[in-house]
N, C-alpha and C positions, 0 to 999 in steps of 0.2 A: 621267663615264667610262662607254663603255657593252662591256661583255663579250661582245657578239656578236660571231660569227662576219665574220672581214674587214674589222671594224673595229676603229681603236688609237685609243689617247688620246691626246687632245691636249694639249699641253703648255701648262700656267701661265705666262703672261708677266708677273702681279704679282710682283715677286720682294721685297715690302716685306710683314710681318705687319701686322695692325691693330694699333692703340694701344689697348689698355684703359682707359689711363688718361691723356689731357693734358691739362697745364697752360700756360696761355701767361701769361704776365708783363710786361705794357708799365709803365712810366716813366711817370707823372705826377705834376702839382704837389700835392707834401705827401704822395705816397705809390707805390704802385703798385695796378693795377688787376690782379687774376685773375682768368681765366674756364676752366673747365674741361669737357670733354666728355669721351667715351668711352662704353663699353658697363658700363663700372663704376659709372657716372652711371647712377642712375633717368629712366628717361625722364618728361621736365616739360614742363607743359602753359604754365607761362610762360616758356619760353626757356633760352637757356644758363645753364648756371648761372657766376655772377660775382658778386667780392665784392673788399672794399678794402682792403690792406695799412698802415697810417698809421705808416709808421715809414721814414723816410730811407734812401738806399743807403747811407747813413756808417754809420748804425746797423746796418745789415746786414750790411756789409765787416766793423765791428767784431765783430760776434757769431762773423762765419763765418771772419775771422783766429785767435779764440781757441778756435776747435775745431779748427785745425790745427795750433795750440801745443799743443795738450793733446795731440794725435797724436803729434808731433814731440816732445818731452817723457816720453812714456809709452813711447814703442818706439825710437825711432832714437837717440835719447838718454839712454833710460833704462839709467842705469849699476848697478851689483850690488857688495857686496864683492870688493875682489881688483883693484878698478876695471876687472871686466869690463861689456863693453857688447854683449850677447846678441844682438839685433837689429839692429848692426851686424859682426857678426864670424861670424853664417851663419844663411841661411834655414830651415835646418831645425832646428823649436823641440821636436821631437816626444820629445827622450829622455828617461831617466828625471830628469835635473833638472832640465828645462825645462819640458814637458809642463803644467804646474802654471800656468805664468807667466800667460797669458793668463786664467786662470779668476781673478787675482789683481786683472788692470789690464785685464780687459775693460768692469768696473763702468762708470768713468769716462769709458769712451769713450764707452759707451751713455747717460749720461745727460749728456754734451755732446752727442751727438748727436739727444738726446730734447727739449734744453733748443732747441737753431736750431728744430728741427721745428714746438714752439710757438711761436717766435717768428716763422717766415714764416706759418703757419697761426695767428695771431690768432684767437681764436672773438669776441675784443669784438665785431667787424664780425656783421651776421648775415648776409651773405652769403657771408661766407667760411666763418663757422661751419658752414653748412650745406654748401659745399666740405668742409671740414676733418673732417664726420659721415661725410661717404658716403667720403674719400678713408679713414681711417683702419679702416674698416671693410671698405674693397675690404684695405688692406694686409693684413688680421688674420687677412682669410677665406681668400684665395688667393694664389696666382703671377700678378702683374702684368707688362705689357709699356706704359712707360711713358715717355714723352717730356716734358721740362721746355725748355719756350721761351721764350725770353728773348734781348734784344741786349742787357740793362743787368745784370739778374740773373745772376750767377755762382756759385752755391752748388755744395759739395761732395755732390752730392744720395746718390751712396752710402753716406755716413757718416752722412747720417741716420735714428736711431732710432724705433721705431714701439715702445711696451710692448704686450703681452700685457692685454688690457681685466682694470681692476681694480688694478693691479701701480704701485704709485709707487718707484720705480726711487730717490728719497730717504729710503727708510727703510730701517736698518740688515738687512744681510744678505740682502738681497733678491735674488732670483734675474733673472738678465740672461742672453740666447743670441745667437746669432750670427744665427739668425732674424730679431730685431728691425732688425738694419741693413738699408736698403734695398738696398745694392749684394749681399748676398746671397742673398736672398729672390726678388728681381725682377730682372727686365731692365730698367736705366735708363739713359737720355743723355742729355745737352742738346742741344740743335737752336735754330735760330736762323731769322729770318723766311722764309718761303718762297720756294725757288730754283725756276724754272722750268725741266720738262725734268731734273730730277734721275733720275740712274739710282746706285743701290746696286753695280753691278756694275762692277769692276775687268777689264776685256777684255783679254788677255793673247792678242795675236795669235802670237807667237812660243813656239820651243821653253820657253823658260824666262821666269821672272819676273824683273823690271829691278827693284833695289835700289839708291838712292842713298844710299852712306855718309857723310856731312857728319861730320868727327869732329877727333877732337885727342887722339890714342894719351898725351899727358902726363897725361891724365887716368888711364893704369894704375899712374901713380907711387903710385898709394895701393893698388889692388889691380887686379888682370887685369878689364879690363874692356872697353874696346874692342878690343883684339885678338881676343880670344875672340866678339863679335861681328862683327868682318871675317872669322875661318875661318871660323864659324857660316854665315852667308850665303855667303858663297866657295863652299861646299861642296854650295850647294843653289840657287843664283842664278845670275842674269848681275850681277855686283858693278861700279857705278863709286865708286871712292873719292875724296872733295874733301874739301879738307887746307887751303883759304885761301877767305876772303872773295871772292876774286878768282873762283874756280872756282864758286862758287857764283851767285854775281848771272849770273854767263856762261851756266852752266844751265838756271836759271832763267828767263834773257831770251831760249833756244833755242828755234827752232819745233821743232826737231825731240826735245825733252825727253820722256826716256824712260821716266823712275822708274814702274813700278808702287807700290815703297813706299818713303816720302822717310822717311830715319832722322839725327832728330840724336844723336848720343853726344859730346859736349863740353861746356865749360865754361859755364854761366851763373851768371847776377849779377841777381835782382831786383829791382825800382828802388821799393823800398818800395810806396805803396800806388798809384801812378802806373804804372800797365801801360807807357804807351809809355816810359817810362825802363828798362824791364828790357832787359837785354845778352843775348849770347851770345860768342862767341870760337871758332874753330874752330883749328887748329895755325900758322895765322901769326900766332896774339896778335891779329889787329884788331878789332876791334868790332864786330858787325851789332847794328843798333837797329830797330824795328817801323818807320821811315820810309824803310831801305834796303829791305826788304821790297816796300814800298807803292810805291816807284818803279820797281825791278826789274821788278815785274808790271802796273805800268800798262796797261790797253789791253789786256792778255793773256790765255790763258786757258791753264792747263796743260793739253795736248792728250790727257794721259792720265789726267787727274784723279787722282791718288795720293790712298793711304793714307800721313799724316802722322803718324810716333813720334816723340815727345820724349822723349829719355834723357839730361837737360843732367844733368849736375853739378854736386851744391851749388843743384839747380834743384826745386827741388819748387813752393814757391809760386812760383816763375817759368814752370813750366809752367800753371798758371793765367793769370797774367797775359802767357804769350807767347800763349794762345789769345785775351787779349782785345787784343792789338795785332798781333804779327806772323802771332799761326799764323790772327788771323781775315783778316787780307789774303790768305794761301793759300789760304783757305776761302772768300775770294768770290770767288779766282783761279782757283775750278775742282779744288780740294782736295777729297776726296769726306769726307775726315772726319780729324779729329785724337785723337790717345791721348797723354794723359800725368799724370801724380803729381800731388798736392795735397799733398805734402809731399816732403822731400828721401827720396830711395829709396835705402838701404844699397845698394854695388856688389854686393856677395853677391845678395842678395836679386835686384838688378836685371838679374841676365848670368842666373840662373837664369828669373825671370822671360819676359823676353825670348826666350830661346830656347824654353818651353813655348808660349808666346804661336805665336809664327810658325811652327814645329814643325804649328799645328794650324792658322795663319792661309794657308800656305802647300799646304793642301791645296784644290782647288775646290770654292765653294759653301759653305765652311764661315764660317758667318755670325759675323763680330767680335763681336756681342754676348754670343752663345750660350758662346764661349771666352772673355773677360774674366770673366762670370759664374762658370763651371766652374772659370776658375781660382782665382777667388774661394774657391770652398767648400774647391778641393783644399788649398790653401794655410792654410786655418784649419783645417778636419776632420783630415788628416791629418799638419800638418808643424805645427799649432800658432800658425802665424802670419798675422797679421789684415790685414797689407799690402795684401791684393790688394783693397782697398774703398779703398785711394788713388788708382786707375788711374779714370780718367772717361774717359769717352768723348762726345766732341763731332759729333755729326751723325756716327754710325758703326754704331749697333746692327745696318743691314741689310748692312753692306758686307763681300762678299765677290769671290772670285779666282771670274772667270769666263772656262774657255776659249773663244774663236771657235769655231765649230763643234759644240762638245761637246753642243749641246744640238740 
């Protein structure tokens, strides 16, 4: 930028931050290989640094299934005398009897999440170990911007714990903070092999932003949930609502398909540890499976690259496993990025959520990462509850609402 007279600045066409910090994660026989770079990485005179995982994806699946029982367990299911169940019955944990909770059952979370950390970061390996020195040490010292890649690895990577150097998180009374999880502390996503021509920017050529509602209002039989998001958007969007199977593959198979942000709010059903078996259902009861997905978009490419939410019900670990079947066929359909739960998300929690989310995703240039984080912190700092570190983000931390013209 230069401040003389008669001359302006020119504008930034990078609209993507650097990585501090990545990891990429390929699949091989009897283990996985990691290599990682960044500006967090010392720079080394023998190459990237890379080291080797020797533990199976089963072994992996299983570790990173039982840190989201222990989640699911601890908050959405954890019941009280009175058989009240706190974190299903309202997101705000902050008052004077609540307040408390989280300092009670944060323990736990942080050291399932300390416990996966050592297990993907192995120090046997000495290549990883030396990964594992410098990564644990970018954590400890600073705010990272951090990318985790992978087509086979699917870790809940903001639920994992980093302790404070020194601190064994297995000994009685030991102090644990909201610091140590990665989705608070840092900007983290998963990202998946390199797409060429990738742009972060949501182009919104018209007055308003295109919202595609995919839902099943049966879902409010348990409490207000998608209606409140149809006014929500109604009141701020251009709204198309699709209410059958039928309307959707039709949408989807449209050239002329419009959604800026593609929203499900319906029913799903995860198909244990088999991705392509998990369901969805929208209000005609029928079925979408990850292979109506794959067919619908053959050939295709969605022309306006949406922002993809999952808000299934009864879907937490289905949103996991809908990003490793159907939501990654939208994602190499041209899906600029996907957001959803790693565990089932109380409708409380979920309508409040959601509407915070878009409230600030709906403003332009306001980058998805920068708000899932912030929500992060508001929702533990202030209202007490630790939720918002179940919300991942899949190839999405740059992606924001960009007007035509505006710049």
């Amino acid at each position: 930028m230069d401040n003389s007279d008669k001359l302006r600045h020119i504008p930034d066409a990078d609209y993507n931050r650097d990585r501090t910090i990545h990891l990429c994660f390929t699949k091989r026989t009897g283990g996985f290989t990691i290599q990682a770079w960044g500006s967090a990485f010392p720079a080394s005179g023998a190459g990237s640094y890379r080291g080797f995982l020797r533990d199976s994806d089963r072994d992996i699946d299983l570790a990173i299934s039982g840190l989201r029982d222990v989640w699911q367990r601890k908050t959405v299911d954890y019941v009280e005398e009175r058989n009240r169940y706190p974190f299903s019955e309202k997101w705000d944990l902050s008052g004077p009897h609540d307040r408390d909770r989280l300092d009670r059952l944060g323990l736990e979370l942080a050291r399932e999440g300390s416990t996966l950390f050592d297990l993907i970061f192995d120090p046997k390996d000495e290549g990883l170990r030396e990964i594992r020195d410098h990564l644990v040490r970018a954590l400890r010292d600073d705010e990272q911007v951090i990318t985790m890649e992978s087509d086979d690895l699917f870790a809940p990577w903001g639920m994992l714990y980093v302790a404070p150097e020194g601190t064994d998180l297995w000994e009685p009374d030991v102090k644990w903070s909201m610091e140590g999880f990665l989705g608070y502390r840092h900007l983290v996503e998963h990202n998946f092999s390199w797409v060429p021509g990738y742009d972060s920017r949501i182009s919104v050529n018209g007055e308003q932003v295109v919202v595609g509602l995919n839902i099943d209002e049966g879902v409010d039989k348990k409490a207000p949930f998608v209606g409140p998001v149809i006014s929500f958007f109604s009141d701020r969007t251009s709204v198309v609502v699709r209410r059958s199977k039928a309307e959707l593959a039709a949408a989807l198979r449209n050239e002329d398909f419009g959604d800026h942000i593609t929203y499900f709010g319906c029913h799903g059903r995860p198909g244990g540890k088999r991705a392509e078996l998990s369901t969805m259902a929208l209000e005609d009861g029928e079925v979408i499976v990850s292979t109506d997905f794959r067919g619908w978009l053959s050939g295709r490419t969605l022309p306006t690259r949406p922002m993809v939410f999952v808000g299934a019900c009864d879907g937490g670990q289905m949103a996991t496993l809908f990003c490793r079947s159907s939501g990654l066929h939208l994602l190499e359909s041209g899906a600029r990025c996907l957001v959803g739960p790693q565990i089932d998300m109380p409708i409380h929690f979920a309508r409040e959520y959601t509407e915070r989310l878009f409230t600030e995703f709906l403003q332009p240039d306001r980058k998805l990462g920068d708000i899932v984080r912030d929500l992060t912190r508001e929702f533990a700092d202030t209202f007490r509850n630790p939720l918002g570190l179940v919300i991942s983000m899949y190839r999405g931390m740059d992606v924001h609402l960009s007007l035509v013209g505006s710049r």
